[in-house]
DSSP file (Angstrom, degrees, kcal/mol; ACC not computed):
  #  RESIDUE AA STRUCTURE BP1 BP2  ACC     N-H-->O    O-->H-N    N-H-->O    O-->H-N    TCO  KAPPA ALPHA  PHI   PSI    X-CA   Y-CA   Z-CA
    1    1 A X              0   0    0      0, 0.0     2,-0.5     0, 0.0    86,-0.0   0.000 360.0 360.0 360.0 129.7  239.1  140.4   16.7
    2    2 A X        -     0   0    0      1,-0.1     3,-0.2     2,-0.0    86,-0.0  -0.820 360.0-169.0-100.7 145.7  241.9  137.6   16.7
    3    3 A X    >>  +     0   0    0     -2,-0.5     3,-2.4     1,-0.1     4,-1.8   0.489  53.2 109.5 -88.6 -21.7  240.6  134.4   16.4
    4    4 A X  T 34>S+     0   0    0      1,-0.3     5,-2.4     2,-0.2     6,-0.3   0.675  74.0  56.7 -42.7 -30.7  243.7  132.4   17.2
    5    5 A X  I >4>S+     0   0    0      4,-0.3     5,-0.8     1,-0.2     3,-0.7   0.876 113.9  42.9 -82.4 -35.1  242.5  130.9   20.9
    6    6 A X  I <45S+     0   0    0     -3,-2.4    -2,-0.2     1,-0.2    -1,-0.2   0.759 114.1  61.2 -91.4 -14.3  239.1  129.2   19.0
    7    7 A X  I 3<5S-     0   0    0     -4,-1.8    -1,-0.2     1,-0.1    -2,-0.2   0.128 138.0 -72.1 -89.7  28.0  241.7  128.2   16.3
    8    8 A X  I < 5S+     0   0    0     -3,-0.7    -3,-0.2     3,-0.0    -2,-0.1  -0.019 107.0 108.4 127.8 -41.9  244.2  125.9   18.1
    9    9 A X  I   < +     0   0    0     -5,-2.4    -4,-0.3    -6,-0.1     2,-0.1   0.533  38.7 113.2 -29.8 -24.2  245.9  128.9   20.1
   10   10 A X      < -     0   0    0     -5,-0.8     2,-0.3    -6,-0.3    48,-0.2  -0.359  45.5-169.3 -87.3 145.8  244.7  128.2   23.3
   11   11 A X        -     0   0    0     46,-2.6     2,-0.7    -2,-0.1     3,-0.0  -0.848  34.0-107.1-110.7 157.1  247.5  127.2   26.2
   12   12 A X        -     0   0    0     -2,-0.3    45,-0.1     1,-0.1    46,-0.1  -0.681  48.9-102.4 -50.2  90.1  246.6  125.9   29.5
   13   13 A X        -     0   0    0     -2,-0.7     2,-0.4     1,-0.1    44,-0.1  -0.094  39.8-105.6 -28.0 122.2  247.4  128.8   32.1
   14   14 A X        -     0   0    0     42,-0.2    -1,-0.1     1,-0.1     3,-0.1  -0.501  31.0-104.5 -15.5  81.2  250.5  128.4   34.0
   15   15 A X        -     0   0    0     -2,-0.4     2,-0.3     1,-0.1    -1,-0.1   0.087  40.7-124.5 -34.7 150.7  250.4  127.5   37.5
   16   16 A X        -     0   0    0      1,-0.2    -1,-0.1    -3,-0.1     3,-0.0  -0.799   5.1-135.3 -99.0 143.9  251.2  130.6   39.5
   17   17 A X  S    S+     0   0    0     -2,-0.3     2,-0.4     1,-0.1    -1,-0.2   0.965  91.0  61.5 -53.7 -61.0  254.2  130.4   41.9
   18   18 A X        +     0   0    0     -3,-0.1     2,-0.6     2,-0.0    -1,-0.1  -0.641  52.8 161.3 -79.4  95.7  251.9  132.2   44.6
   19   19 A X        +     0   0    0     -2,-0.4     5,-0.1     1,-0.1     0, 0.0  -0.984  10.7 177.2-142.0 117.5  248.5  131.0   46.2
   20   20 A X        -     0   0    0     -2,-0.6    -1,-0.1     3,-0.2    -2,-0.0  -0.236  46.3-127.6 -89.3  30.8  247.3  132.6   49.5
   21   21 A X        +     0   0    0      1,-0.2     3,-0.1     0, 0.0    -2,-0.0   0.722  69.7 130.8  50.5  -9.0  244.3  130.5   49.1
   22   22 A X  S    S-     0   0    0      0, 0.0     2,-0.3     0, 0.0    -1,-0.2   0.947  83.4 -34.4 -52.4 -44.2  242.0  133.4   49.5
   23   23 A X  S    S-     0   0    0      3,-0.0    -3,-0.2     0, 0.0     2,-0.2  -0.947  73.8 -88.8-163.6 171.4  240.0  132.7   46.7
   24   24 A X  S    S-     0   0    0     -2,-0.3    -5,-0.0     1,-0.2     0, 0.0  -0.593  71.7 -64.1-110.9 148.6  240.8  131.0   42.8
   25   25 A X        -     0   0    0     -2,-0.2    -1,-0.2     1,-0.1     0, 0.0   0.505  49.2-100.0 -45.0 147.8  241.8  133.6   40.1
   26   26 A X        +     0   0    0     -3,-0.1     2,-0.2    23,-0.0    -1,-0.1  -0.435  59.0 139.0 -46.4 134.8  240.1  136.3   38.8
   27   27 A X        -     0   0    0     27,-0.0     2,-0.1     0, 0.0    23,-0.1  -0.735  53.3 -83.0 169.7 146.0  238.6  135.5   35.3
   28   28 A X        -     0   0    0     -2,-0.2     3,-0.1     1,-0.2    18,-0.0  -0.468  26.2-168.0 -81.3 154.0  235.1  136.3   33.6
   29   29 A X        +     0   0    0      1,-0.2    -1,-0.2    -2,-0.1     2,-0.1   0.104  65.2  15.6-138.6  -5.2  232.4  134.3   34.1
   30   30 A X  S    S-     0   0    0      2,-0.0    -1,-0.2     0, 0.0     0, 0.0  -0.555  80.4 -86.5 179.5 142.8  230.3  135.5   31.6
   31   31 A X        +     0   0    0     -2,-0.1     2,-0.1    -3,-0.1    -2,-0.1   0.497  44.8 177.2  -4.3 139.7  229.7  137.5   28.3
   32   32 A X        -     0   0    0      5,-0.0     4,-0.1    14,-0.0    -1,-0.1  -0.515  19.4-150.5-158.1 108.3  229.1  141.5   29.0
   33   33 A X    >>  -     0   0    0      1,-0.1     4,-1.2    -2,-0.1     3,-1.0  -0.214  37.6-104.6 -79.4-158.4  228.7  144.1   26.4
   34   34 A X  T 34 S+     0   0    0      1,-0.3     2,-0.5     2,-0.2    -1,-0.1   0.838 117.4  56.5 -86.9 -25.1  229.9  147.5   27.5
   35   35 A X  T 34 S+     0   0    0      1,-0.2    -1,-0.3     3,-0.0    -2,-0.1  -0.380  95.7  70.5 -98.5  61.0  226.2  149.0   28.1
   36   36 A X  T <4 S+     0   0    0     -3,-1.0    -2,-0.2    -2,-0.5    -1,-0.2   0.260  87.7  77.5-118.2 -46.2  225.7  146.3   30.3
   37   37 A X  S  < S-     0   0    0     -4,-1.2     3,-0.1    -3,-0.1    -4,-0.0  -0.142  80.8-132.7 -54.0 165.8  228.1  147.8   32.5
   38   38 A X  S    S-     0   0    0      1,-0.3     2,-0.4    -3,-0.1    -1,-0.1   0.428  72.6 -10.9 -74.2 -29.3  227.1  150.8   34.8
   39   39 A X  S >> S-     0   0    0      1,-0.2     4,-1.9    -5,-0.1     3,-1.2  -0.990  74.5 -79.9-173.6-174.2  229.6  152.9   34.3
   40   40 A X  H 3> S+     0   0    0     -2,-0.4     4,-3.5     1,-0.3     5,-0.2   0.920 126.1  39.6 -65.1 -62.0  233.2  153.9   32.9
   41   41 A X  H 34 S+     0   0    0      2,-0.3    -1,-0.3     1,-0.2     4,-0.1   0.396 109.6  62.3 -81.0  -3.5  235.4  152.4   35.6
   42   42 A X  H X> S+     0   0    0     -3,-1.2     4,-2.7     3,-0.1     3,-0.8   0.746 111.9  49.8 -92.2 -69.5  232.7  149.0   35.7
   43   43 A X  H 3X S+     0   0    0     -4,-1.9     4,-3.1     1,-0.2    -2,-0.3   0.935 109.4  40.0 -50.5 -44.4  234.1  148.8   31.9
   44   44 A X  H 3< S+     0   0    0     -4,-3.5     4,-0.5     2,-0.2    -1,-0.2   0.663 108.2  61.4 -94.5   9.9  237.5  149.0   32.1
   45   45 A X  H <> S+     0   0    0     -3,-0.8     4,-1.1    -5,-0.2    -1,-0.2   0.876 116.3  42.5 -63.6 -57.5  237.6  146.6   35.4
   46   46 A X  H  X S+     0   0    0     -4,-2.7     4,-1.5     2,-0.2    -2,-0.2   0.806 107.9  52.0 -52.8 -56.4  236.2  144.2   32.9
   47   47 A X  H  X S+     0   0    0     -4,-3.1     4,-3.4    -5,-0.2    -1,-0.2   0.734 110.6  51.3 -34.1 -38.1  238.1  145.0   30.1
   48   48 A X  H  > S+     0   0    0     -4,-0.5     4,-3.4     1,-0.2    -2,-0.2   0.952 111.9  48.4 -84.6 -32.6  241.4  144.4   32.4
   49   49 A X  H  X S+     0   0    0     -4,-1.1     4,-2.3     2,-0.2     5,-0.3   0.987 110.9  48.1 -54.7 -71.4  240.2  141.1   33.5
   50   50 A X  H >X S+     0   0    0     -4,-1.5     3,-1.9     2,-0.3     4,-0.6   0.888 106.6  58.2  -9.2 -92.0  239.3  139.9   30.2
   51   51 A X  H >X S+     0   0    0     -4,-3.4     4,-2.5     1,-0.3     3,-1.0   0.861 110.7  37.3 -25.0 -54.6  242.3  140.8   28.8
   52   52 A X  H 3< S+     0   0    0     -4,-3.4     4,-0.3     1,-0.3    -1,-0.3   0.677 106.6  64.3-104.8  31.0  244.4  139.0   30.9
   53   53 A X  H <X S+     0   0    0     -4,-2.3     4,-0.6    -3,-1.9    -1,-0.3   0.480 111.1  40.5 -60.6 -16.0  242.4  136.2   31.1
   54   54 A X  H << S+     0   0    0     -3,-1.0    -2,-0.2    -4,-0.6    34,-0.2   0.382 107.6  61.0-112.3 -14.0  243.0  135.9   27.5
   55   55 A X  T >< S+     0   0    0     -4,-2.5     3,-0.6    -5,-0.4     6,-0.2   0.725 102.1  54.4 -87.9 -20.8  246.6  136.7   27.7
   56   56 A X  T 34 S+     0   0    0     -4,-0.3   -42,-0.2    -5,-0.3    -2,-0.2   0.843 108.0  47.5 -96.1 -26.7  247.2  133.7   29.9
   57   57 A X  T 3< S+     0   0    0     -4,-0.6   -46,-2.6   -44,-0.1    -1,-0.2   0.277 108.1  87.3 -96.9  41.0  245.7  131.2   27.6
   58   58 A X  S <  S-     0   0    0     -3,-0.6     2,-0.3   -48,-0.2    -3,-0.1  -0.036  89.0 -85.5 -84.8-164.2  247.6  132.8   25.0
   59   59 A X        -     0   0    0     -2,-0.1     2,-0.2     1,-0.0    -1,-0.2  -0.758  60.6 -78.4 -84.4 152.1  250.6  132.5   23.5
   60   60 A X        -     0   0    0     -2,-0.3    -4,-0.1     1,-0.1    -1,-0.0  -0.275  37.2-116.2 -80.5 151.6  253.5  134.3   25.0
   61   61 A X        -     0   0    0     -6,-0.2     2,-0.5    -2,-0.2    25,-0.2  -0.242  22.8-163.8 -62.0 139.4  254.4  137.8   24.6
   62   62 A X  E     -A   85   0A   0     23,-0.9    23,-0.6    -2,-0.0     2,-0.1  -0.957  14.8-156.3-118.5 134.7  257.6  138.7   22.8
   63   63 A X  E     -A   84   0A   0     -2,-0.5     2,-0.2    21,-0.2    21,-0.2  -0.345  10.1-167.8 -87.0 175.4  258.9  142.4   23.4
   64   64 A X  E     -A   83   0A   0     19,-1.0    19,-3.0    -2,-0.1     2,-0.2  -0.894   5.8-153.8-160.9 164.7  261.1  144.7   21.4
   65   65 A X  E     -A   82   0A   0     -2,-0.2    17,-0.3    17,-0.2     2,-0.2  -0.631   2.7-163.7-121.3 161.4  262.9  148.1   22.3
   66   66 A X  E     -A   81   0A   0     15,-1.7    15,-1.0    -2,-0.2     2,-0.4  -0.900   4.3-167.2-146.7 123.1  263.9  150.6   20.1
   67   67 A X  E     +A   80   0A   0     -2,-0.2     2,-0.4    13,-0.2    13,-0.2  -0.778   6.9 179.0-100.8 146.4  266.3  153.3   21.1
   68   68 A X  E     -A   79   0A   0     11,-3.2    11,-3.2    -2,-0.4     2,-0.3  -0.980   8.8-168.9-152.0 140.0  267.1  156.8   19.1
   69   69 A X  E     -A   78   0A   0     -2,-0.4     2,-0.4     9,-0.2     9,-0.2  -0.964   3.8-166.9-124.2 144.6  269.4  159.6   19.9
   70   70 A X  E     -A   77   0A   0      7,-1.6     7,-1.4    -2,-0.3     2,-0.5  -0.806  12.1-149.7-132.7 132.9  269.3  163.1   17.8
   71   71 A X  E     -A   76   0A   0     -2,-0.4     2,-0.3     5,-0.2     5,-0.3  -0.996  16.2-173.4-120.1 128.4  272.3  165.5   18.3
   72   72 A X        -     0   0    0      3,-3.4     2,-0.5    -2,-0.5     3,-0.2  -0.866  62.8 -52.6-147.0 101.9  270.6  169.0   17.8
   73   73 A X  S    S-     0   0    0     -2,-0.3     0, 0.0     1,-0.2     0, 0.0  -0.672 124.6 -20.0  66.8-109.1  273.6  171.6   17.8
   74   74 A X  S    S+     0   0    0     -2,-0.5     2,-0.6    -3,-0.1    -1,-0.2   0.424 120.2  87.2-103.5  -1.4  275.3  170.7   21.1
   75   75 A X        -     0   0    0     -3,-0.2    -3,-3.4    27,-0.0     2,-0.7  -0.732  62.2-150.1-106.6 134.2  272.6  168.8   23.0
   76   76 A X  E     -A   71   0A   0     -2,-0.6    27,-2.4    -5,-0.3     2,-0.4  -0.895  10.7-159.1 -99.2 117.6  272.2  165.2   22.5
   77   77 A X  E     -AB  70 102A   0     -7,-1.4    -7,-1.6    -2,-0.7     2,-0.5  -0.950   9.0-174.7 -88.5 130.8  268.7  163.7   22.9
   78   78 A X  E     +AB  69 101A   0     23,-1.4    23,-0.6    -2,-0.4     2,-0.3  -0.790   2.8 179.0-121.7 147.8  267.7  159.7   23.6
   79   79 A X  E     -A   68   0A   0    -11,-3.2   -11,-3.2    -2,-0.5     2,-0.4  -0.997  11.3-162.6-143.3 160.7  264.7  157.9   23.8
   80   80 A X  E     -A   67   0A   0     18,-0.5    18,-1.4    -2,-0.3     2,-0.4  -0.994   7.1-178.0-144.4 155.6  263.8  154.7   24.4
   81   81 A X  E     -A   66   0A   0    -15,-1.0   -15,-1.7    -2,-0.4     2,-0.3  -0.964   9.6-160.7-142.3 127.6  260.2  152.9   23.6
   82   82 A X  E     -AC  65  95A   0     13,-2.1    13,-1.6    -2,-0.4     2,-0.6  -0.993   3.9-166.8 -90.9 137.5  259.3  149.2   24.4
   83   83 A X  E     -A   64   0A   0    -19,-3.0   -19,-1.0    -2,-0.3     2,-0.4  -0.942  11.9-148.9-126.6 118.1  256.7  147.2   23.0
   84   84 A X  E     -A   63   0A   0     -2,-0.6     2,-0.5     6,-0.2   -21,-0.2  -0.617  16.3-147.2 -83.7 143.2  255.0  143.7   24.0
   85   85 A X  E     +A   62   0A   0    -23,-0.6   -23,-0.9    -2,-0.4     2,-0.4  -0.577  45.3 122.4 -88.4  56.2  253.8  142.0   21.3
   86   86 A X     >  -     0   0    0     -2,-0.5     4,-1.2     1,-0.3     5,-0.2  -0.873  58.4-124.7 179.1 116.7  250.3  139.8   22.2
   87   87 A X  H >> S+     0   0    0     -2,-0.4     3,-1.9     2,-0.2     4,-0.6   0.952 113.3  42.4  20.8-116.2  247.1  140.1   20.6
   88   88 A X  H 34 S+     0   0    0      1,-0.2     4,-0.5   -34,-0.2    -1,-0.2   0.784 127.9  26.4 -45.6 -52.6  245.4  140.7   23.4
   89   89 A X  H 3> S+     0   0    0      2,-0.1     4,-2.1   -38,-0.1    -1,-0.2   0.550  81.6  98.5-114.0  24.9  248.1  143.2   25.1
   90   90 A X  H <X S+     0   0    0     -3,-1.9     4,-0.9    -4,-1.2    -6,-0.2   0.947  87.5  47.0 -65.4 -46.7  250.0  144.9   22.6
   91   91 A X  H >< S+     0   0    0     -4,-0.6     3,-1.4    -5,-0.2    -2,-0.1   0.943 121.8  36.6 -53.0 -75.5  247.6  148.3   22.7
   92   92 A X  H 34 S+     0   0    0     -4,-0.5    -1,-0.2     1,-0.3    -2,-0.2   0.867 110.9  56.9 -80.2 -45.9  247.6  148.5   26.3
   93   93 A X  H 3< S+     0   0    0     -4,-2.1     2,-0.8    -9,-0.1    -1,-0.3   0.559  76.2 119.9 -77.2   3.4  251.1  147.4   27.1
   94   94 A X    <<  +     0   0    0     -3,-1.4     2,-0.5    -4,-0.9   -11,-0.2  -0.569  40.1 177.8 -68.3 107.5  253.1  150.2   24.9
   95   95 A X  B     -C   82   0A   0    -13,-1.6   -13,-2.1    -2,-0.8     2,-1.1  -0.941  37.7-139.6-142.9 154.7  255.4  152.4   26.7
   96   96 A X        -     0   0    0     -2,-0.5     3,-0.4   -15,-0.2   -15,-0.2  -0.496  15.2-162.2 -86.3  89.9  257.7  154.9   26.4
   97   97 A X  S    S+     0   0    0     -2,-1.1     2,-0.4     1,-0.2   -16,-0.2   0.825  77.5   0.8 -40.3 -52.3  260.5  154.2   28.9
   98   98 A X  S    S-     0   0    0    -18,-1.4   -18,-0.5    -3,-0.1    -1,-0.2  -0.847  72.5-122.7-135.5 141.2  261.6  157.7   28.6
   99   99 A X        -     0   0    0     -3,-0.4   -21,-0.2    -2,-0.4   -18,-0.0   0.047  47.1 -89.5 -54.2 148.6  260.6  160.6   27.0
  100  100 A X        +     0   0    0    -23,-0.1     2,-0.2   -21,-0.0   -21,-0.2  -0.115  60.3 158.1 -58.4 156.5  263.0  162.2   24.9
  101  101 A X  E     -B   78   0A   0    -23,-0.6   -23,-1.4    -3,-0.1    -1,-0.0  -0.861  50.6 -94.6 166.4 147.9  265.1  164.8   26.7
  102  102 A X  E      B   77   0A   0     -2,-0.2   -25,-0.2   -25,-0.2   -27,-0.0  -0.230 360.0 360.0 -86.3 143.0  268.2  166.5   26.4
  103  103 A X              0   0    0    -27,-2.4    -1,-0.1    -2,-0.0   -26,-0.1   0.615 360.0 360.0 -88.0 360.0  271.6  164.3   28.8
């Protein structure tokens, strides 16, 4: 668990460029463990909320890429991978930009 937001961490959320007025942001409103929920998709609704309720009074994320190319015989393979960096969305937010594969 990172502690950082009850240790000093925490930032004011951003105003958002964008308000249709409908209704004031999304954000949890109170404690739940996970067999509190009803089901699978009850959890991870919660989970995504959470998260970036806690990713906006974070600090910001900083990414990094990593590219690699293999030549194997005559075929050249690349990949490339990006990663956010955040507490709170580094697990979720890893992706492979493309899978390795011959040009």
């Amino acid at each position: 668990m990172d502690h950082s937001l009850m240790n000093g961490g925490f930032n004011q959320p951003r105003q958002g460029r964008n308000n249709d007025k409908a209704h004031p942001p999304i954000h949890p409103v109170n404690f739940a463990t996970p067999n509190a929920l009803s089901n699978q998709d009850e959890r991870k609704v919660y989970e995504f909320v959470v998260r970036r309720f806690l990713a906006c009074c974070s600090e910001d994320a900083k990414g990094s890429r990593d590219e690699v190319g293999i030549l194997y015989g005559t075929e050249m393979f690349n990949a490339t991978s990006g990663l956010a960096h955040n507490s709170f969305h580094s697990s979720r937010l890893e992706k492979h930009l493309n899978p390795l594969k011959p040009e």
